[in-house]
MMTF fields as JSON, N, C-alpha, C and O atoms, coordinates in Angstrom:
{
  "mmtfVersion": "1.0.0",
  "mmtfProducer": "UNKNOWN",
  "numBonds": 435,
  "numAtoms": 436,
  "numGroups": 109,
  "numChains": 1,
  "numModels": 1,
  "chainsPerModel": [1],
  "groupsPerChain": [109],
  "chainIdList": ["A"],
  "bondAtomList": [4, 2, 8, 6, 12, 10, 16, 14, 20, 18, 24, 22, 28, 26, 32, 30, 36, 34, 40, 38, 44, 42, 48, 46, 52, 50, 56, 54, 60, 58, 64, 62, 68, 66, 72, 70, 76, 74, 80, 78, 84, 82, 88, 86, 92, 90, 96, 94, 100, 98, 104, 102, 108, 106, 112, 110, 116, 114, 120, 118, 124, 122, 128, 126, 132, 130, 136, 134, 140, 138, 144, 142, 148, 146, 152, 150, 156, 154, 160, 158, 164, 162, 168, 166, 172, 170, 176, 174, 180, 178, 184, 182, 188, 186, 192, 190, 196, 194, 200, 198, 204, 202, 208, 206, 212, 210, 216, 214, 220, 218, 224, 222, 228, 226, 232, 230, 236, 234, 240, 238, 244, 242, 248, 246, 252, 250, 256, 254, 260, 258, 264, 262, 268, 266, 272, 270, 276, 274, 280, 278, 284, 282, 288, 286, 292, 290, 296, 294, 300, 298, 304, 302, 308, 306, 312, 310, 316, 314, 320, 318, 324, 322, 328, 326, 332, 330, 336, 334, 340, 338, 344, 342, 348, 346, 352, 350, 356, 354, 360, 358, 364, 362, 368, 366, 372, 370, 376, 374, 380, 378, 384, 382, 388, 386, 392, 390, 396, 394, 400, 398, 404, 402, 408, 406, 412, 410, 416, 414, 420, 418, 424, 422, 428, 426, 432, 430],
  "bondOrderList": [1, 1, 1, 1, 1, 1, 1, 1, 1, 1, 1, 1, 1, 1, 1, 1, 1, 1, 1, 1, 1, 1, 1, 1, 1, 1, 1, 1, 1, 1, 1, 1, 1, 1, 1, 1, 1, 1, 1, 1, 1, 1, 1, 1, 1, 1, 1, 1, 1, 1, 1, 1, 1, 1, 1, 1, 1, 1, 1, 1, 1, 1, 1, 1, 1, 1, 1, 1, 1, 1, 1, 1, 1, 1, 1, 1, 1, 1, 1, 1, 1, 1, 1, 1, 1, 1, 1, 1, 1, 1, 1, 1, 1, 1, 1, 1, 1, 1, 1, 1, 1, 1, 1, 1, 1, 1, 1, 1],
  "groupList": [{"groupName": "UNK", "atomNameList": ["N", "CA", "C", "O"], "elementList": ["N", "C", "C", "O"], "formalChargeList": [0, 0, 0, 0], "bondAtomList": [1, 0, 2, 1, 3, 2], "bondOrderList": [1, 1, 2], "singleLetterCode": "X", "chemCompType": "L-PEPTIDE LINKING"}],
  "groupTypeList": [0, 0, 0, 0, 0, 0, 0, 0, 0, 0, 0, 0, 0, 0, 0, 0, 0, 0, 0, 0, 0, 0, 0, 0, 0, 0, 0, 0, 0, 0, 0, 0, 0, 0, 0, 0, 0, 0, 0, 0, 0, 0, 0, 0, 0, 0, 0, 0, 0, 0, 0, 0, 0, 0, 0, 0, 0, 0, 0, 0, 0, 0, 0, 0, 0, 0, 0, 0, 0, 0, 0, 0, 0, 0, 0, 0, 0, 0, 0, 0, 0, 0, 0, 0, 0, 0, 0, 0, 0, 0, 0, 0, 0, 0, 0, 0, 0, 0, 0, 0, 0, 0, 0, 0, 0, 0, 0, 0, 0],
  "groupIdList": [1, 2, 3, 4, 5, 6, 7, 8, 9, 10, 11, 12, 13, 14, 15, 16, 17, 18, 19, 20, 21, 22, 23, 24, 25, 26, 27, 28, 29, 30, 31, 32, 33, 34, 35, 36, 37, 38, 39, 40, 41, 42, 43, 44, 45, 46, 47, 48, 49, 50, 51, 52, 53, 54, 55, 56, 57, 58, 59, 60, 61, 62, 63, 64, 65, 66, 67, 68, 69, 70, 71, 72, 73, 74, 75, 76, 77, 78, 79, 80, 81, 82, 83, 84, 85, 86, 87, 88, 89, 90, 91, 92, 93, 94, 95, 96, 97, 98, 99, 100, 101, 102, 103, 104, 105, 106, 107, 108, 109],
  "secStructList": [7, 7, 1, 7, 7, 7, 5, 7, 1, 7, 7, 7, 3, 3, 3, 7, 7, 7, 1, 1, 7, 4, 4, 4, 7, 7, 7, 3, 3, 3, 3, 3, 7, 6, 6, 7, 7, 3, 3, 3, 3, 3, 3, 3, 3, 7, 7, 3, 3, 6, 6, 3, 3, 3, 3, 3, 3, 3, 3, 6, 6, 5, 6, 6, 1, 7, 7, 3, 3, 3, 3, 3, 3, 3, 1, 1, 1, 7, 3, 3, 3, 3, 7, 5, 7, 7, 2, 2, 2, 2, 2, 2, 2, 2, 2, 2, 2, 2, 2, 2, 2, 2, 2, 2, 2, 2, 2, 2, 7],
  "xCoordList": [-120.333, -120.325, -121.598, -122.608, -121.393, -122.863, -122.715, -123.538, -122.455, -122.261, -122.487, -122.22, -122.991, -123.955, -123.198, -123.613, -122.083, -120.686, -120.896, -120.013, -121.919, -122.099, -120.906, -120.046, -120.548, -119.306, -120.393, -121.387, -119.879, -120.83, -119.763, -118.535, -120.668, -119.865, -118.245, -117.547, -118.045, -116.735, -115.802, -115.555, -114.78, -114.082, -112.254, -111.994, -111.523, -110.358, -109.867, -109.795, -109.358, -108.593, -107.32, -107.341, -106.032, -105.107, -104.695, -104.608, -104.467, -104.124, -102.396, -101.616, -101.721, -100.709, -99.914, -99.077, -100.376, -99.598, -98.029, -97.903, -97.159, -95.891, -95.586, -96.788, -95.098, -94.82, -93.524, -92.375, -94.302, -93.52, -94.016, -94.933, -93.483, -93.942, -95.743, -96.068, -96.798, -98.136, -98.826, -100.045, -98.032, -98.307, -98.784, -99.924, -98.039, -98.428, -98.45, -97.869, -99.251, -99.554, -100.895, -101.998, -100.378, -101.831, -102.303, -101.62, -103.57, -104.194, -104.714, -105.813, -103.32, -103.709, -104.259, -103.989, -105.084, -105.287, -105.288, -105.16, -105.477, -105.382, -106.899, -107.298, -107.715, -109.328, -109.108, -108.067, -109.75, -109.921, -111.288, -112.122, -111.474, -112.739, -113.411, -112.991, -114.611, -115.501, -114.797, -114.984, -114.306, -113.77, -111.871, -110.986, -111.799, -110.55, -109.05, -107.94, -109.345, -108.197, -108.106, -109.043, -106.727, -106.238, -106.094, -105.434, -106.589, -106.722, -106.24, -106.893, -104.912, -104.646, -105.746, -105.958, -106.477, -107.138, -106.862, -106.194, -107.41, -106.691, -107.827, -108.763, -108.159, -109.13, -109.226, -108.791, -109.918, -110.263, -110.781, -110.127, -111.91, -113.033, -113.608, -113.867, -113.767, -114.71, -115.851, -115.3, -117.379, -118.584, -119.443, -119.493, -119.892, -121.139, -122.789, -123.54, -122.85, -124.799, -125.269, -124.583, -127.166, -127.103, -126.574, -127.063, -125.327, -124.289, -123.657, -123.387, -123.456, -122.773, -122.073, -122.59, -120.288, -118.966, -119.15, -119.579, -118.731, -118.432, -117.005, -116.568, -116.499, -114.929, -115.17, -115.75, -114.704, -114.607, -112.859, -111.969, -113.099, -111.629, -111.504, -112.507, -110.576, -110.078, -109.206, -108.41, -109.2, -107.907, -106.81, -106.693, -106.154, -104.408, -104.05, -103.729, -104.112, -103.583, -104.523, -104.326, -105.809, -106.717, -107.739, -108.83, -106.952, -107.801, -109.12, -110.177, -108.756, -110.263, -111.169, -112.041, -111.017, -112.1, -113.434, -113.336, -114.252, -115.543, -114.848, -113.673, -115.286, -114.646, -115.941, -117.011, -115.281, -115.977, -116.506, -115.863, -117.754, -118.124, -118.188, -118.948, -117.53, -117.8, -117.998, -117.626, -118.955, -119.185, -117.734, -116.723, -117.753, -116.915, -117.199, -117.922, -117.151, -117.104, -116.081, -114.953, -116.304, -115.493, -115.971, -117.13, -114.716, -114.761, -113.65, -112.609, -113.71, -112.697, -111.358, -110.343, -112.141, -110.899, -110.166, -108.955, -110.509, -110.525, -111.417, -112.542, -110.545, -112.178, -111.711, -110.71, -112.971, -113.126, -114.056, -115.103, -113.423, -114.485, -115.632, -115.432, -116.442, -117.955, -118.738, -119.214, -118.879, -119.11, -120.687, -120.664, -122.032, -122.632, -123.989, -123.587, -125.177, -125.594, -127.095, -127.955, -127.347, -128.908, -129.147, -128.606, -130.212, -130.327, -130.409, -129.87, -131.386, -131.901, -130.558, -130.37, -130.134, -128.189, -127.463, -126.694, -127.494, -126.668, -126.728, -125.866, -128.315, -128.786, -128.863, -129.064, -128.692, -128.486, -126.779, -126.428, -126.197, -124.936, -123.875, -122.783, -124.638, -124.271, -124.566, -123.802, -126.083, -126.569, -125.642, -125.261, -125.098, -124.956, -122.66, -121.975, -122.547, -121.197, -121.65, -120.714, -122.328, -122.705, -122.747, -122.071, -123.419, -123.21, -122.209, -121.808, -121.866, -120.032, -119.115, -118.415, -119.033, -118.156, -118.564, -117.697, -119.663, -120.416, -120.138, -120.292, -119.721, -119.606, -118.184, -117.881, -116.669, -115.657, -115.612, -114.825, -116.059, -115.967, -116.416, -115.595, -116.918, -117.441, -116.593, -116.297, -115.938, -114.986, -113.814, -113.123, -112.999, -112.133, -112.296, -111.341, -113.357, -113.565, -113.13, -113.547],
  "yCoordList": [64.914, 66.261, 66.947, 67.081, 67.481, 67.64, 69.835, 70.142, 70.398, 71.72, 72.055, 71.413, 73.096, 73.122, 74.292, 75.419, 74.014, 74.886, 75.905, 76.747, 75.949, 76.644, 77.433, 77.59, 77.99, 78.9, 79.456, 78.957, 80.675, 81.701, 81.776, 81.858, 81.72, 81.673, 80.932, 80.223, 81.301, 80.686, 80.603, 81.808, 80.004, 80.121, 80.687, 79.843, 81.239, 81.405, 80.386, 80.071, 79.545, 78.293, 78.282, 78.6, 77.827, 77.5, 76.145, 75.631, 75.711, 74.085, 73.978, 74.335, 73.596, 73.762, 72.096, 71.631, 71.405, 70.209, 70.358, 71.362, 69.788, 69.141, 68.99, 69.071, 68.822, 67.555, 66.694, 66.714, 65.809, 64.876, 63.502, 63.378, 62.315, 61.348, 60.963, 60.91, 60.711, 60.722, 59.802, 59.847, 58.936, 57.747, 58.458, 58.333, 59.031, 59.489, 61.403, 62.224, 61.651, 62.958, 63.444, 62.924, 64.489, 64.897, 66.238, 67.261, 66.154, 67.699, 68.522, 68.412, 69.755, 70.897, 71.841, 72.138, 72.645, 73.709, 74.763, 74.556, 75.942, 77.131, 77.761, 78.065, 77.881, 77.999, 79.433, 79.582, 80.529, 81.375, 81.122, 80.487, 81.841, 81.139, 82.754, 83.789, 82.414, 83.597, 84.953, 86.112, 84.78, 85.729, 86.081, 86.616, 85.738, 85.838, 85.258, 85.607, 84.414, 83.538, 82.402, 81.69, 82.322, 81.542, 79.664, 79.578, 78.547, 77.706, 76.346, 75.918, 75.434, 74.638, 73.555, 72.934, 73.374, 72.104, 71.073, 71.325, 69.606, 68.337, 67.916, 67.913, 67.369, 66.753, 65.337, 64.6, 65.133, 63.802, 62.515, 61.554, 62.81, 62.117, 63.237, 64.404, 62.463, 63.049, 62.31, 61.549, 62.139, 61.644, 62.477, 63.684, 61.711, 62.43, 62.314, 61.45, 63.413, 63.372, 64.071, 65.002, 63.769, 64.152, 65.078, 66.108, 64.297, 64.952, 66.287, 67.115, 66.332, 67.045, 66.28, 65.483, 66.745, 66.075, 67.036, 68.187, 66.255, 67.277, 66.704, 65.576, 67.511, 67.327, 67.519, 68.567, 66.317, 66.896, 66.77, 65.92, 68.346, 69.044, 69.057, 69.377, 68.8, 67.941, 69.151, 69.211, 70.122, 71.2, 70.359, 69.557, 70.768, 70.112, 69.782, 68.664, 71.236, 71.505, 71.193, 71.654, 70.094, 70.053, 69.195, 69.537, 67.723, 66.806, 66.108, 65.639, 66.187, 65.549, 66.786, 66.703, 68.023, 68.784, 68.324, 67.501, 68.951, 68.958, 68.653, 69.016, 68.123, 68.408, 69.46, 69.869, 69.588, 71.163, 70.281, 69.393, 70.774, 70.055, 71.076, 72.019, 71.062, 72.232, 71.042, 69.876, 72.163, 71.509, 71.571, 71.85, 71.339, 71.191, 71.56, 70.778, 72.875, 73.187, 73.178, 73.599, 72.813, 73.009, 74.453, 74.799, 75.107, 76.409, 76.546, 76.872, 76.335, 76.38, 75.913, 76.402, 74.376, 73.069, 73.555, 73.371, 74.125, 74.423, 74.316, 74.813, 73.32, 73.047, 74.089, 74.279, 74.522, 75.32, 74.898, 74.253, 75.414, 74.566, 75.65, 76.808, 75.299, 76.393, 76.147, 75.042, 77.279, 77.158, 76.003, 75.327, 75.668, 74.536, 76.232, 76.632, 76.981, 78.015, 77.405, 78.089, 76.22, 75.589, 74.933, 73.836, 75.136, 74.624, 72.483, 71.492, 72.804, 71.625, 70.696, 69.485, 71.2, 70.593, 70.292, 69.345, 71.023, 71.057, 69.49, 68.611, 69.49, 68.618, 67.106, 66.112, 67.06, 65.876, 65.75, 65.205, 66.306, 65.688, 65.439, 64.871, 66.115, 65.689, 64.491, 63.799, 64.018, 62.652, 61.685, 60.83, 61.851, 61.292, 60.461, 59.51, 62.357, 61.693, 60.916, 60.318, 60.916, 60.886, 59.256, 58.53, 58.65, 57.46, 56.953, 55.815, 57.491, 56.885, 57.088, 56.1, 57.64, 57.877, 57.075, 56.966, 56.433, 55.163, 53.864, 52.821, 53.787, 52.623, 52.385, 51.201, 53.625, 53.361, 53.234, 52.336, 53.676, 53.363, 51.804, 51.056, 51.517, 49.493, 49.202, 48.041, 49.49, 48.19, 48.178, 47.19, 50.122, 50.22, 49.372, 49.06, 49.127, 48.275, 47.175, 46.784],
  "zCoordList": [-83.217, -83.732, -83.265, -83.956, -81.68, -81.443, -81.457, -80.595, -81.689, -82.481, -83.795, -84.811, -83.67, -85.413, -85.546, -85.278, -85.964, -86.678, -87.617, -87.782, -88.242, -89.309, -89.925, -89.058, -91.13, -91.669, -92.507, -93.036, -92.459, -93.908, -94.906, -94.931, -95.653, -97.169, -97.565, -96.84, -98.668, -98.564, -97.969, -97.905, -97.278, -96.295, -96.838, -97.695, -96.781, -96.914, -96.556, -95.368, -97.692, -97.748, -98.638, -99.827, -97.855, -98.895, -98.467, -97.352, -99.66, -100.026, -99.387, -100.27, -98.152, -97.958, -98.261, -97.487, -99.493, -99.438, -100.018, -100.719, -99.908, -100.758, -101.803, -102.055, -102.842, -103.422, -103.13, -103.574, -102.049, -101.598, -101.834, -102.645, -101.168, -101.064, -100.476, -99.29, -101.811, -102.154, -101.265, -101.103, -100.664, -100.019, -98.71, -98.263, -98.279, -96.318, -96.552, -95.842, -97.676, -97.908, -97.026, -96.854, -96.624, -95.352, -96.044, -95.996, -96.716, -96.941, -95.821, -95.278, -95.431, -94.89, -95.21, -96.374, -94.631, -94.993, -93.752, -92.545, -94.468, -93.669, -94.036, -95.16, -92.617, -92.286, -91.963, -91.324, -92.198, -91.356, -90.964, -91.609, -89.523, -89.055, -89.18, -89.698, -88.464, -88.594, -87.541, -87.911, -86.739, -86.109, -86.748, -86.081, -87.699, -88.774, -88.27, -88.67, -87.417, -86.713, -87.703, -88.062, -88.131, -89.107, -88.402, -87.366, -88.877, -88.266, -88.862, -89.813, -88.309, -89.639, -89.515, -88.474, -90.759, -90.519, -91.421, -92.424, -91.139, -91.844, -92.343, -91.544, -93.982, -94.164, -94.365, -95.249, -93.303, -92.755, -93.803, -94.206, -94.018, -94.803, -95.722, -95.426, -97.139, -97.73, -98.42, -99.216, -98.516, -98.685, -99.787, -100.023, -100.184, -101.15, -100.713, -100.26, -101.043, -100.751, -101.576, -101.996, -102.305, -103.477, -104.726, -105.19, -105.127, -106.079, -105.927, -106.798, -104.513, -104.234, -103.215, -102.431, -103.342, -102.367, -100.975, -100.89, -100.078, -98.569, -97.998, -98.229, -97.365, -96.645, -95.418, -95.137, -94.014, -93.101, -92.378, -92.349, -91.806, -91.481, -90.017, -89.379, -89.476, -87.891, -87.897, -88.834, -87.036, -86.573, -86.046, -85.12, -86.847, -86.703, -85.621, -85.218, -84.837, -83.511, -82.125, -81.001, -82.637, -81.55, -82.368, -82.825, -82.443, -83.546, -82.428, -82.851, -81.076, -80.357, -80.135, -79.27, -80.913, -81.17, -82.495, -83.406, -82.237, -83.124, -84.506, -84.545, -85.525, -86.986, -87.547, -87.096, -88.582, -89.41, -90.855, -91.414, -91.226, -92.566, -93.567, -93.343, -94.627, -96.184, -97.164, -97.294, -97.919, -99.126, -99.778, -99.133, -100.846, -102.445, -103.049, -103.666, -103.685, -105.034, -106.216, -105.956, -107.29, -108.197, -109.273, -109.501, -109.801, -110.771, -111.439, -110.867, -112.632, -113.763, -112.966, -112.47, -113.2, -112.393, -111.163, -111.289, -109.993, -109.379, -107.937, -107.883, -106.27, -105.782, -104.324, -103.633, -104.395, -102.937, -101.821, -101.864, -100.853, -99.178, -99.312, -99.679, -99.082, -98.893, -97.662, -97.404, -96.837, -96.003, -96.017, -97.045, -95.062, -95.49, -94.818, -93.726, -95.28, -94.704, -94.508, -93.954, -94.939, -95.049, -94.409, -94.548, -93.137, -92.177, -92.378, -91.884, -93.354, -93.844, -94.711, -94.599, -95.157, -95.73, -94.893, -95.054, -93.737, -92.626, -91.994, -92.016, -91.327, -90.953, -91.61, -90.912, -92.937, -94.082, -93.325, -92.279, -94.09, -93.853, -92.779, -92.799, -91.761, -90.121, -89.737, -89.064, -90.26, -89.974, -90.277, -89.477, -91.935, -92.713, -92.667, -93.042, -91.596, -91.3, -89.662, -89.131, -89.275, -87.425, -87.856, -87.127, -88.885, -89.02, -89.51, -89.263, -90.015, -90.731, -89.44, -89.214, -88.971, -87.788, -86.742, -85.875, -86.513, -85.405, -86.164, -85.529, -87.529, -87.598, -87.786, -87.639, -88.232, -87.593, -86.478, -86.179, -85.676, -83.9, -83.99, -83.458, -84.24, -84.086, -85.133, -84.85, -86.254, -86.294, -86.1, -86.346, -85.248, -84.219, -82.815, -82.105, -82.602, -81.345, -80.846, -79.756]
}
C-alpha cells in the first residue's frame, strides 16, 4: 500500500449486503470518492489500534489495486467509514496493516 490515499471526512457509504446465506456473505459497499465517482468496495480486513477499529476496502471491480483504510465509527448503534485526515494516524495504521499483509504473504507462500 505504497499511496497515501487519504479521504476527507466521512465518506458516502451504503451497506449493500443480503440477507442471505451468512457463511459466504461479502460486505459491499458503495464509496464515493473525492471526485464523486461512486466505487463498489469490499471489506477485506478489519484491525484495531489504540481503541479505535479500522476497515480495509479492496474495489470490487479492481481488487489488485491499492486498498483504502477508514476508521469506524459508531453513533446511536450505527457504524460509519471515516475518512483517516491525520497525518500521524495515517502513518500508525498503514504500518500496522503493511505488516499484517507481509505476514499473510509468508504463510500464503
Amino acid at each position: 500500500m505504497s499511496e497515501h490515499d487519504h479521504k476527507n471526512g466521512e465518506e458516502h457509504v451504503h451497506d449493500e449486503n443480503c440477507n442471505h446465506d451468512h457463511d459466504h456473505e461479502e460486505h459491499v459497499f458503495l464509496v464515493t470518492d473525492e471526485e464523486g465517482k461512486e466505487r463498489e468496495m469490499v471489506m477485506v480486513y478489519t484491525f484495531e489500534s489504540e481503541e479505535q477499529v479500522y476497515a480495509v476496502l479492496l474495489d470490487r471491480n479492481d481488487p489488485e489495486a491499492d486498498g483504502v483504510i477508514f476508521r469506524i465509527e459508531e453513533e446511536d448503534g450505527e457504524a460509519f467509514l471515516v475518512g483517516i485526515e491525520d497525518d500521524a494516524e495515517w502513518d500508525r495504521v498503514t504500518r500496522i496493516y503493511e505488516e499484517v499483509a507481509q505476514r499473510e504473504n509468508e504463510q500464503n507462500s
